[in-house]
N, C-alpha and C positions, 0 to 999 in steps of 0.2 A: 191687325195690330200695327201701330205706328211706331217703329226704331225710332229713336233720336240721335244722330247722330253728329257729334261736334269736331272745332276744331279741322274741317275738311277742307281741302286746296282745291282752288277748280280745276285744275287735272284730275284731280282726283273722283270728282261728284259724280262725272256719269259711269265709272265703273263702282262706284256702289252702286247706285239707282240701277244700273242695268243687272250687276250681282243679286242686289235683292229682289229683282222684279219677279213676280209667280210667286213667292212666298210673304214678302210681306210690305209695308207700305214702308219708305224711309224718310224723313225728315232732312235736309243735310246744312248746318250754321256751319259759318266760315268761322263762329267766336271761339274761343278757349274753354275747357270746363272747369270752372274754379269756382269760390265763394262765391261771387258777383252773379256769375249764367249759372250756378246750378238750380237757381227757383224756378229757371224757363224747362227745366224736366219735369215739372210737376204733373203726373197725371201718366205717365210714359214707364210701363214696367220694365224696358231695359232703354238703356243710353250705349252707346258709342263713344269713347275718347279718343285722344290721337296723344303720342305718345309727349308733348308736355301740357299735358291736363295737369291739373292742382289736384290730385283725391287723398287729402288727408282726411283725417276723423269728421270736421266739420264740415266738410263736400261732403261727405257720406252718409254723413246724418241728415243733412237736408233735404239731398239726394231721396234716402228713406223716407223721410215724413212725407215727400211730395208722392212714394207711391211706387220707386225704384227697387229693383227686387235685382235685378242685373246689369252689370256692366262688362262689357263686348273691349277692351282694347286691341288698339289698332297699330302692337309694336311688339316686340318681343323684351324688351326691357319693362318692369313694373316697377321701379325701386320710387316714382311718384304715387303707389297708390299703399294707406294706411291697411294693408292685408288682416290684421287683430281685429282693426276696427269694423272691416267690413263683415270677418264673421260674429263679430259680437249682435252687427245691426241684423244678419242675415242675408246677408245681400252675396249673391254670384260674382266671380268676377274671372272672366279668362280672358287667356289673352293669344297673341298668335307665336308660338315657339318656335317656327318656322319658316323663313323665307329663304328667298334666292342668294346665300352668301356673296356670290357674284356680284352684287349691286354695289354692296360695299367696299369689297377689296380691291376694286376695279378701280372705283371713288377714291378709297385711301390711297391707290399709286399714283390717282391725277393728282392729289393735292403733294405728294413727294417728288412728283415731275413737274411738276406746276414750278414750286418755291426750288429748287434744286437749277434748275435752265430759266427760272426770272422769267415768266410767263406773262405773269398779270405787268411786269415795268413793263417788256415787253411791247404789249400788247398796247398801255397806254401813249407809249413814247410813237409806235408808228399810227396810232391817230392824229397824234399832232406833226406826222410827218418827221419826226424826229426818227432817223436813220443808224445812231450811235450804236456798238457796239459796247461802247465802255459800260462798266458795272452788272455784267452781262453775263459774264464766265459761269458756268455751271464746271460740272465733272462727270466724267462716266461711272457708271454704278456698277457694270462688270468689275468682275473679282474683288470688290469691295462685301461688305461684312451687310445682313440686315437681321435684325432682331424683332421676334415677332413674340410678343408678350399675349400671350392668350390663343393656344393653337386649334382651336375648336375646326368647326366649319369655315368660320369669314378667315379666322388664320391661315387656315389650310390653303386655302383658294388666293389666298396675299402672298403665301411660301411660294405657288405655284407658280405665279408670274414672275416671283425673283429670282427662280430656279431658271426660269426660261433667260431670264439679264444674265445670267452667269455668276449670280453673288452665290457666298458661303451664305451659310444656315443656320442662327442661331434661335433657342427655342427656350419658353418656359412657362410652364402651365403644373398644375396640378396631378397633371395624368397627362405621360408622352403619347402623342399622333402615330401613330404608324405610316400613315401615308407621309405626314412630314418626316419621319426619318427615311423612309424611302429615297424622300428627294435630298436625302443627304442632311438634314437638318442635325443639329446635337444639339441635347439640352445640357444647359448647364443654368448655376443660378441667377438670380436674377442682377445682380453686382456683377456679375463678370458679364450678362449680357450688354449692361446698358455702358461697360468701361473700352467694350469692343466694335460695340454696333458702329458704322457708320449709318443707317436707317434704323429709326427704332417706330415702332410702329403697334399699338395697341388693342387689342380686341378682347376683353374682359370683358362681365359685368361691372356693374357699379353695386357694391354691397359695402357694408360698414366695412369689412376686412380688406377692401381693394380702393378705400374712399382716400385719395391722392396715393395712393399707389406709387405715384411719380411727386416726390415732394421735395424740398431742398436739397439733403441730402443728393437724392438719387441723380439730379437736373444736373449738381455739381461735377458727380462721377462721371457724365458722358465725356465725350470728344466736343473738344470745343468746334469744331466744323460736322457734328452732330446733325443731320436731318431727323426732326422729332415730327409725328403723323398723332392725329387722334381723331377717330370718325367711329370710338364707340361710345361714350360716356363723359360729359366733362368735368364729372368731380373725379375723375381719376388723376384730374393733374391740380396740385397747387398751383392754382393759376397765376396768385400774388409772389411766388417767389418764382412763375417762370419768366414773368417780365422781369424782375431785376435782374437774374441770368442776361437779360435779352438786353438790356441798359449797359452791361459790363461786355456785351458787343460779340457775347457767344451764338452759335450756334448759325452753321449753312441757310437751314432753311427751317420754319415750323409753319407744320398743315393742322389746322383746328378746323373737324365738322361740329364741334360740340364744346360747348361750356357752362362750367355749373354754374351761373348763375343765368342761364338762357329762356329759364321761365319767366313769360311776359314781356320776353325781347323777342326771340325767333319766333319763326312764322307770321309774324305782324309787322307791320310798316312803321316804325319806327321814324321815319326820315324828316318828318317838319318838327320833330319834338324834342327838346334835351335830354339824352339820354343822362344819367343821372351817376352811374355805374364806372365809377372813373378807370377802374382795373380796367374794362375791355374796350373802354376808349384809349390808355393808352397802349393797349395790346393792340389795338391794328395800324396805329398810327409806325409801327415798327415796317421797315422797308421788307426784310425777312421773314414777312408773318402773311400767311393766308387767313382767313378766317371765312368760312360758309357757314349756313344756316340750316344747321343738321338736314342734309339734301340728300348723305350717299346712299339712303335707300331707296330712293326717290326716282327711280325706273316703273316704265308702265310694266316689266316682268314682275317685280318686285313687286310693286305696290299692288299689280292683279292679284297675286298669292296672298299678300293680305288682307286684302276684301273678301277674297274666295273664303279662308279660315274664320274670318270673322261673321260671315254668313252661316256656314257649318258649327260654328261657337253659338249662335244665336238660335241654333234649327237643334242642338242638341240640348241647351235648356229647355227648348221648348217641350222637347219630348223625354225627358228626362234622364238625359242619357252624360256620361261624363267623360273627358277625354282627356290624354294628357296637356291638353291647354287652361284645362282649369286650373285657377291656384286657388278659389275658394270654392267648394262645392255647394251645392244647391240643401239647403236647411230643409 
């Protein structure tokens, strides 16, 4: 049987191809899966997406008719795929619920070291030999406050390194960490985290309950010399109201791996083309502002872990077998 597998980076293709080899043949498109490429799965009982594929109802359906019985994602967030509709068609769909939290946390502290010590001016100013100091000044993070809005695994492991800076702990989740209070962290809500943090830094899903999470309001309540991070979801933050914030000349520093309107932007070469999308044109043109292209999982540890799961996701359809990576089980 032939995988299909989309949406893959070439760092990425020879650990499938070599993940899949002995069990089954893999296919691997650099394209996206959406309306447009989902007719090229025609014929292909399971497909591969990468985590911003398109799979609403009508991916699915098409998906379906061409002969699609499962879909393999290649991320641990699904909130891009129509879950109803895919059992309504019958169609499998797991995903990988587990990787190296390290990849990320690691990621979200470059992007808060990055903007925080002016890295990327930095970096530009001594290419052209430009030597300045000026506009330069960072601050130290020791004994400063950081807020960690989601203390799962990738929170845990973000507390871990702040803990090693010397910052206080502030936490807020659904259900307290033990290892995060260990490291001294206290919860408390989330208005008094985001009115104390100097680091605020995010790791939620993205679900209708957490969809701008971070919204006028909230942007308001920070410290105007606020470091804001987001390397897990970008409809977690009103992104129209965090530029105006950013216009009225707030805020240290803001690290963005993600943003909700990044489908049919990120992973694609956008560069001879007008982007269209004025919000995140004028979001980087800000001196203050990072912005990557959802990357921070994006380690060969990380990303080996999730070709391995996605393999074992595809070997367990096969044989009938179900794991907690399924989110739709086999009809």
């Amino acid at each position: 049987m032939e995988i299909l597998a989309f949406g893959v980076q070439a760092d990425e293709k020879p650990l499938i191809e070599e993940a899949f080899a002995g069990h089954h043949e893999v296919r691997c498109l650099d394209v996206l899966l959406n309306e447009d490429t989902a007719p090229i799965a025609a014929g292909h009982e399971i497909v591969s997406s990468s985590v911003n594929a398109e799979l609403g109802g009508r991916v699915l359906e098409i998906l379906a008719a061409g002969g699609t019985r499962m879909v393999a994602q290649r991320s641990t967030g699904f909130n891009n795929i129509d879950l109803d509709a895919a059992e309504r068609l019958g169609m499998t769909v797991a995903r990988v619920s587990y990787y190296s939290p390290y990849a990320v946390a690691e990621f979200a502290w470059t992007l808060a070291m990055a903007v925080n010590r002016r890295i990327v001016r930095a970096s530009i100013r001594t290419r052209d030999f430009d030597f300045r100091l000026d506009g330069l000044m960072g601050r130290d993070l020791h004994g400063r406050t950081a807020g960690v809005l989601g203390t799962g695994k990738i929170g845990e492991a973000f507390a871990r390194i702040a803990h090693g800076f010397g910052m206080r702990l502030l936490g807020w989740d659904i259900a307290e960490n033990p290892a995060c209070m260990q490291l001294g962290m206290t919860y408390v809500p989330k208005e008094e985290l985001l009115a104390e943090s100097d680091l605020i830094t995010l790791h939620v899903p993205l679900m209708p309950q957490t969809q701008h999470l971070i919204d006028a309001a909230a942007l308001k309540s920070m410290k105007d010399d606020a470091i804001l991070v987001n390397s897990s979801r970008g409809g977690l933050i009103d992104t129209a109201a965090l530029v105006a914030e950013l216009r009225e000349g707030r805020f240290t520093g803001v690290g963005l791996d993600v943003y909700e309107a990044e489908a049919g932007l990120f992973f694609l070469d956008k560069s001879l083309e007008a982007v269209d999308d004025d919000t995140l044109a004028r979001l980087v043109t800000f001196p203050n502002v990072l912005v990557t292209s959802h990357q921070a999982y994006y380690t060969r540890d990380a990303v080996g872990q999730i070709v391995e799961t996605t393999v074992k996701n595809v070997l367990d359809y096969r044989a009938g077998r179900r794991s907690e990576n399924v989110l739709v089980p086999r009809s």
